[in-house]
Backbone atoms as SQL, in Angstrom:
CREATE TABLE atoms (id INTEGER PRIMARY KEY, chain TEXT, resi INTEGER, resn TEXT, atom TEXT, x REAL, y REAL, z REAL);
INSERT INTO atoms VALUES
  (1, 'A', 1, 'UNK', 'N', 0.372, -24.856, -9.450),
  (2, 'A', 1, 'UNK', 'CA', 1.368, -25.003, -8.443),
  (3, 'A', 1, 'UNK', 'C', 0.738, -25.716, -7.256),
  (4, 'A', 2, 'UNK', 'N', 1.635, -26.297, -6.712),
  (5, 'A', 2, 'UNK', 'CA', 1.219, -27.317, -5.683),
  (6, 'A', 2, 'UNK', 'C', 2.199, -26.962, -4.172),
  (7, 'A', 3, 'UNK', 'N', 1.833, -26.763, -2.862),
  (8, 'A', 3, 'UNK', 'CA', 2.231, -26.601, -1.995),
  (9, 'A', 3, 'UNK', 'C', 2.469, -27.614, -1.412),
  (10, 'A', 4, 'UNK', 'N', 3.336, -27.777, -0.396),
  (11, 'A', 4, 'UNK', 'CA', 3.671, -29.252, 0.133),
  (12, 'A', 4, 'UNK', 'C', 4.907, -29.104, 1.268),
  (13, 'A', 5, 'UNK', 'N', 4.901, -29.554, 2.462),
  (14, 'A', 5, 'UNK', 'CA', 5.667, -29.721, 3.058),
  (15, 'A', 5, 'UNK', 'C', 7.310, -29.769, 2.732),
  (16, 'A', 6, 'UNK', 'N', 8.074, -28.867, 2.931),
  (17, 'A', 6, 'UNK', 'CA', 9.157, -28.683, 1.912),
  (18, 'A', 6, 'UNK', 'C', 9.572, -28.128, 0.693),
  (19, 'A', 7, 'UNK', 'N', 8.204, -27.444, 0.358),
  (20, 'A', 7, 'UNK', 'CA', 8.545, -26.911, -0.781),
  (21, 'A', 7, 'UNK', 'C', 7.332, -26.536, -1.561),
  (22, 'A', 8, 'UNK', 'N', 6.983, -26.512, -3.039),
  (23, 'A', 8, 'UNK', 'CA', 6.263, -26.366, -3.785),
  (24, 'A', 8, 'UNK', 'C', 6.568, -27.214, -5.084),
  (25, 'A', 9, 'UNK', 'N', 5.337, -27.794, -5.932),
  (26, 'A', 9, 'UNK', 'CA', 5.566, -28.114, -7.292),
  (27, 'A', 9, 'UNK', 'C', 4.753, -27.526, -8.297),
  (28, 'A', 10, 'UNK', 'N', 5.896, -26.818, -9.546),
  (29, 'A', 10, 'UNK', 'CA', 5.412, -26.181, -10.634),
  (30, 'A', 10, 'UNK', 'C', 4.346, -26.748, -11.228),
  (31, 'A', 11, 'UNK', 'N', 3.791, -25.736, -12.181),
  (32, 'A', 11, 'UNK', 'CA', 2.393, -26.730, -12.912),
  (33, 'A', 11, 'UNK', 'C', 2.681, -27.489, -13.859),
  (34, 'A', 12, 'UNK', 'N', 4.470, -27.876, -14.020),
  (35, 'A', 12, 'UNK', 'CA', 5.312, -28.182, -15.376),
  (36, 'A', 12, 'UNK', 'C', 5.677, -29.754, -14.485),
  (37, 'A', 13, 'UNK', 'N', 5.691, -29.263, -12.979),
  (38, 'A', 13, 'UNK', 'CA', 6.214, -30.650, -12.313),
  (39, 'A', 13, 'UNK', 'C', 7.676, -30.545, -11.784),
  (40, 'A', 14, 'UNK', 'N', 8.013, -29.184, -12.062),
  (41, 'A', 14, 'UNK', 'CA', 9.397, -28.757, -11.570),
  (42, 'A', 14, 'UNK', 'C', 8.924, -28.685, -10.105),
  (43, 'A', 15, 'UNK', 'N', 9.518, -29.569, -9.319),
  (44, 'A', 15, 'UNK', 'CA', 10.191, -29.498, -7.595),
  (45, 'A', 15, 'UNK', 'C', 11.110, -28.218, -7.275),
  (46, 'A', 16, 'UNK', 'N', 10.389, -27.253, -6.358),
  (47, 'A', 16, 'UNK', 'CA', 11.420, -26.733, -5.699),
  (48, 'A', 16, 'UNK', 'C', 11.065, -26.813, -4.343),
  (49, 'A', 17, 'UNK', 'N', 12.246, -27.425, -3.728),
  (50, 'A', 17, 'UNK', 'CA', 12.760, -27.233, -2.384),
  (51, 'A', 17, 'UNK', 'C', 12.716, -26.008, -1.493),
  (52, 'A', 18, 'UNK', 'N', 12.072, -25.803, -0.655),
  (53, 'A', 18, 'UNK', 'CA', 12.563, -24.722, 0.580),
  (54, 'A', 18, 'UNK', 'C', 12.229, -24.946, 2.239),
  (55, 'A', 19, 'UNK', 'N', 12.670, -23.966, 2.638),
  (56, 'A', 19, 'UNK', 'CA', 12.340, -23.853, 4.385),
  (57, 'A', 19, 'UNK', 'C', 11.363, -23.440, 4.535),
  (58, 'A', 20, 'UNK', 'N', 10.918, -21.847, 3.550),
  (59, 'A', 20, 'UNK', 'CA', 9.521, -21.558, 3.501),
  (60, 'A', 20, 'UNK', 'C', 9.084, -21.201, 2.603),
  (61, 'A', 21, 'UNK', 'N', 7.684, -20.963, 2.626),
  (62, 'A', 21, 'UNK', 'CA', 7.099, -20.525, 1.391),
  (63, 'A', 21, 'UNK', 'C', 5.916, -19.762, 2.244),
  (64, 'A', 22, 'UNK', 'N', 5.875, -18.314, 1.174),
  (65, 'A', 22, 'UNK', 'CA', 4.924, -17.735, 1.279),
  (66, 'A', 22, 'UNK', 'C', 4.315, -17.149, 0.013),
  (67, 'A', 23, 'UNK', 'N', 2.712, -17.470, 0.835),
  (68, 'A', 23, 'UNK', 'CA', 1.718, -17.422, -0.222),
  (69, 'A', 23, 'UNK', 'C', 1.375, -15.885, -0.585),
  (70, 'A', 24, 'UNK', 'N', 1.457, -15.336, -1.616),
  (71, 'A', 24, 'UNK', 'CA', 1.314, -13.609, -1.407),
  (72, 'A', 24, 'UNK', 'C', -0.201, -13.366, -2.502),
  (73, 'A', 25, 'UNK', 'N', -1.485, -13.864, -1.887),
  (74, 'A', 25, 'UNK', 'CA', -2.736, -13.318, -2.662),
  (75, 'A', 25, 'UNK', 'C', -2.725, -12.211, -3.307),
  (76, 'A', 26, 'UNK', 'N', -2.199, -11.083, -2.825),
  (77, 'A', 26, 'UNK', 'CA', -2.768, -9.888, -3.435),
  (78, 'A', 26, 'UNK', 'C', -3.070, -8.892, -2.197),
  (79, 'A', 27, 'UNK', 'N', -3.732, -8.305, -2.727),
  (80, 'A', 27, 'UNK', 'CA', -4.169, -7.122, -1.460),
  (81, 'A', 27, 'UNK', 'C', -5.979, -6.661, -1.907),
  (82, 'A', 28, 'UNK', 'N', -6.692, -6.070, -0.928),
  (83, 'A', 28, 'UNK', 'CA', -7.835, -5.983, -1.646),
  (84, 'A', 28, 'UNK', 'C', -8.266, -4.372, -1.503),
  (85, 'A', 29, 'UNK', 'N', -6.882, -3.470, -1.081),
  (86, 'A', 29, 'UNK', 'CA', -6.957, -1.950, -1.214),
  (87, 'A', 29, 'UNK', 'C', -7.683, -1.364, -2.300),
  (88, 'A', 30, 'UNK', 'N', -8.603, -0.366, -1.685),
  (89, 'A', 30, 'UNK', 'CA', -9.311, 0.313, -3.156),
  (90, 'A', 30, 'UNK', 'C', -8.572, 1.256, -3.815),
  (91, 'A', 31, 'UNK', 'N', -9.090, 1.527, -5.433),
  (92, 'A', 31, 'UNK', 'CA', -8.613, 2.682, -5.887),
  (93, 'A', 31, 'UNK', 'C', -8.026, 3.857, -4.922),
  (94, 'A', 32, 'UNK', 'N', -7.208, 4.774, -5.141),
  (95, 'A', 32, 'UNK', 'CA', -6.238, 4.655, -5.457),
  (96, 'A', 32, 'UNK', 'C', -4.821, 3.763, -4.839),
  (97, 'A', 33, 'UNK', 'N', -5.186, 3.009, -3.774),
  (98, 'A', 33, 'UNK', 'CA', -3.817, 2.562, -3.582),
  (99, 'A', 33, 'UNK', 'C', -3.477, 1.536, -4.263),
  (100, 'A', 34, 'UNK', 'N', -4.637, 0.860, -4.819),
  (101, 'A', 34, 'UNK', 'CA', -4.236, -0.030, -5.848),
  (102, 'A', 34, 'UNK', 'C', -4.862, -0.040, -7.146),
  (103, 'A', 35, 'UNK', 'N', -4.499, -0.234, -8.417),
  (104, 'A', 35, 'UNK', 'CA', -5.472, 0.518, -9.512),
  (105, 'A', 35, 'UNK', 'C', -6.218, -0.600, -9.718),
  (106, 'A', 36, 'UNK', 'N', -7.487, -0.181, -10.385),
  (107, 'A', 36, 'UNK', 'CA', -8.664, -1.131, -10.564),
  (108, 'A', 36, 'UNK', 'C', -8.555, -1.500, -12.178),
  (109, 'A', 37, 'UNK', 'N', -7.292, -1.194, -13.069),
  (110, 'A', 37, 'UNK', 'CA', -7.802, -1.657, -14.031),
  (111, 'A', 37, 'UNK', 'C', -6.128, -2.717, -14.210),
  (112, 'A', 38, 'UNK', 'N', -6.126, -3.409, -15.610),
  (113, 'A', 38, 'UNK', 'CA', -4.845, -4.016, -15.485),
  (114, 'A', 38, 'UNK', 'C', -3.945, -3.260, -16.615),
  (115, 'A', 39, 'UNK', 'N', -4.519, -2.508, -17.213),
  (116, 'A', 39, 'UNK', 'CA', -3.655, -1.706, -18.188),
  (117, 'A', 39, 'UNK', 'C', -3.346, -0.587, -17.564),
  (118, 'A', 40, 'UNK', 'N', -1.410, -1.158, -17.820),
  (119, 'A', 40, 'UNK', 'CA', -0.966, 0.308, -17.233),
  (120, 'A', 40, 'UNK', 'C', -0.629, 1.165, -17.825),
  (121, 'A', 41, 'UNK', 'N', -1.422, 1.877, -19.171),
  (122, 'A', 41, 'UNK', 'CA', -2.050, 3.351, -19.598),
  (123, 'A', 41, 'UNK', 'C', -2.764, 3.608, -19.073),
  (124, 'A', 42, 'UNK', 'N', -4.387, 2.439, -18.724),
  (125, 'A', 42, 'UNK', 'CA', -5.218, 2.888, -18.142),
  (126, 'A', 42, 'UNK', 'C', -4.972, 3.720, -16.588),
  (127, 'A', 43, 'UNK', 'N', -4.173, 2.557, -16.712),
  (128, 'A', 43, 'UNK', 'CA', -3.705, 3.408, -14.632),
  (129, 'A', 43, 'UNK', 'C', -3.203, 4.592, -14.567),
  (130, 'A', 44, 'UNK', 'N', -1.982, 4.563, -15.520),
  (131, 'A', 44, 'UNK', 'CA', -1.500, 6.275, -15.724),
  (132, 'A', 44, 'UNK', 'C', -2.312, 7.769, -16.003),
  (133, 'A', 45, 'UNK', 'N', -3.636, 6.912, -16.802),
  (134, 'A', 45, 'UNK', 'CA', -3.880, 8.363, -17.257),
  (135, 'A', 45, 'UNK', 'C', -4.694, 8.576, -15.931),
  (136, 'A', 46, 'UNK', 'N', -5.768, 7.628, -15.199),
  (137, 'A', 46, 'UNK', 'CA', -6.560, 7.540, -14.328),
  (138, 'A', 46, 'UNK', 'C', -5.976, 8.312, -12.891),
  (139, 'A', 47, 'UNK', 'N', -4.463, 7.834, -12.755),
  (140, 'A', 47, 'UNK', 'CA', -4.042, 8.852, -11.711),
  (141, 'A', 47, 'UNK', 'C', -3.810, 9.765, -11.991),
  (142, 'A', 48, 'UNK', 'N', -3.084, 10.560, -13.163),
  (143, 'A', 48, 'UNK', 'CA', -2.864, 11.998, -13.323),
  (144, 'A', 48, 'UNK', 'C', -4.420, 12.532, -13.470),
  (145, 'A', 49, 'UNK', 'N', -5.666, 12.016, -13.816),
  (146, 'A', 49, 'UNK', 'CA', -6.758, 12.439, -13.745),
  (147, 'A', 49, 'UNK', 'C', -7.264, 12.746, -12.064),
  (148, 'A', 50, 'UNK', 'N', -6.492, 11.477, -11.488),
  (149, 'A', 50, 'UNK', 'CA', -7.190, 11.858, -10.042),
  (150, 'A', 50, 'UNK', 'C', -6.074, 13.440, -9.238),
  (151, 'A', 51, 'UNK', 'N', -4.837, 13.056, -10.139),
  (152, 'A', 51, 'UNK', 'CA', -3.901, 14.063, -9.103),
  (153, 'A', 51, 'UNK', 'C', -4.415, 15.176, -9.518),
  (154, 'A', 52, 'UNK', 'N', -4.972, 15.655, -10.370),
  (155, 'A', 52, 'UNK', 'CA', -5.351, 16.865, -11.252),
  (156, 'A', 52, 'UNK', 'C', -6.649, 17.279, -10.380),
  (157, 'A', 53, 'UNK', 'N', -7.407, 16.438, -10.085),
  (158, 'A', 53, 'UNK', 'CA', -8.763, 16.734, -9.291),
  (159, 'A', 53, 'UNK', 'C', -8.056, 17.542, -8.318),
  (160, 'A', 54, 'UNK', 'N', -7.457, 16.073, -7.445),
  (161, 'A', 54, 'UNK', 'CA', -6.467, 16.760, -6.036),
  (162, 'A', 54, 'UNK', 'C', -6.145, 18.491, -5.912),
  (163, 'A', 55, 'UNK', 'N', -5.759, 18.402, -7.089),
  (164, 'A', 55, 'UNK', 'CA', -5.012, 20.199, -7.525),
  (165, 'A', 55, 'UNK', 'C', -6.233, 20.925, -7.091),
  (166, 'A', 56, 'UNK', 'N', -7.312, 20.698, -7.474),
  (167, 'A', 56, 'UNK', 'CA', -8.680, 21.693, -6.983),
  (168, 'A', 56, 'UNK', 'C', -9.451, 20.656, -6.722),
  (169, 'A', 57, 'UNK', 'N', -9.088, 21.019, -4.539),
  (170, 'A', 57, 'UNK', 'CA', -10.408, 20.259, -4.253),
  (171, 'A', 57, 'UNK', 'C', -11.959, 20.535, -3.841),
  (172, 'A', 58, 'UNK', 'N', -12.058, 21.478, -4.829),
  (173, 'A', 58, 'UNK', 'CA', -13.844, 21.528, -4.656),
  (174, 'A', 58, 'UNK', 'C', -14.457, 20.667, -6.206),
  (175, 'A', 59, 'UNK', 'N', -13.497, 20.243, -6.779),
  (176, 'A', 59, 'UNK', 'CA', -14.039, 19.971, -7.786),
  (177, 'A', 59, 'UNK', 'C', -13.997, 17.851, -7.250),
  (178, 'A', 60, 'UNK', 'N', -13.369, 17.861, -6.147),
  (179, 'A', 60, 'UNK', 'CA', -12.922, 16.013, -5.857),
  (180, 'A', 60, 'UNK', 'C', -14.785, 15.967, -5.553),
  (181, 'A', 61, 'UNK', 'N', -15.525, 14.843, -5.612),
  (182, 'A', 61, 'UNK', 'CA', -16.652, 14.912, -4.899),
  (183, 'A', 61, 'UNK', 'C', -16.352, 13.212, -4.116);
């Protein structure tokens, strides 16, 4: 994709037109507000593992 005054062009070469455009990187929040893996089983089981700690916190270190 290509940015440009007016708009953006696809990596296909499709033109789209706008007023604005915003660029949205990402975020670089750690575990847990954002999960560190890209499988979302992995993420699921990883938070009910962390909420479960939560439940008893002498066991969180």
């Amino acid at each position: 994709m290509t940015v440009h005054a007016g708009g953006v062009t696809t990596a296909d070469g499709t033109r789209v037109d706008a007023d604005c455009v915003v660029l949205a990187t990402g975020s670089s929040y750690p575990y847990p507000a954002k999960p560190d893996t890209g499988d979302s089983a992995d993420s699921v089981l990883r938070h009910a593992e962390t909420r479960a700690r939560r439940a008893f916190p002498e066991a969180v270190r």
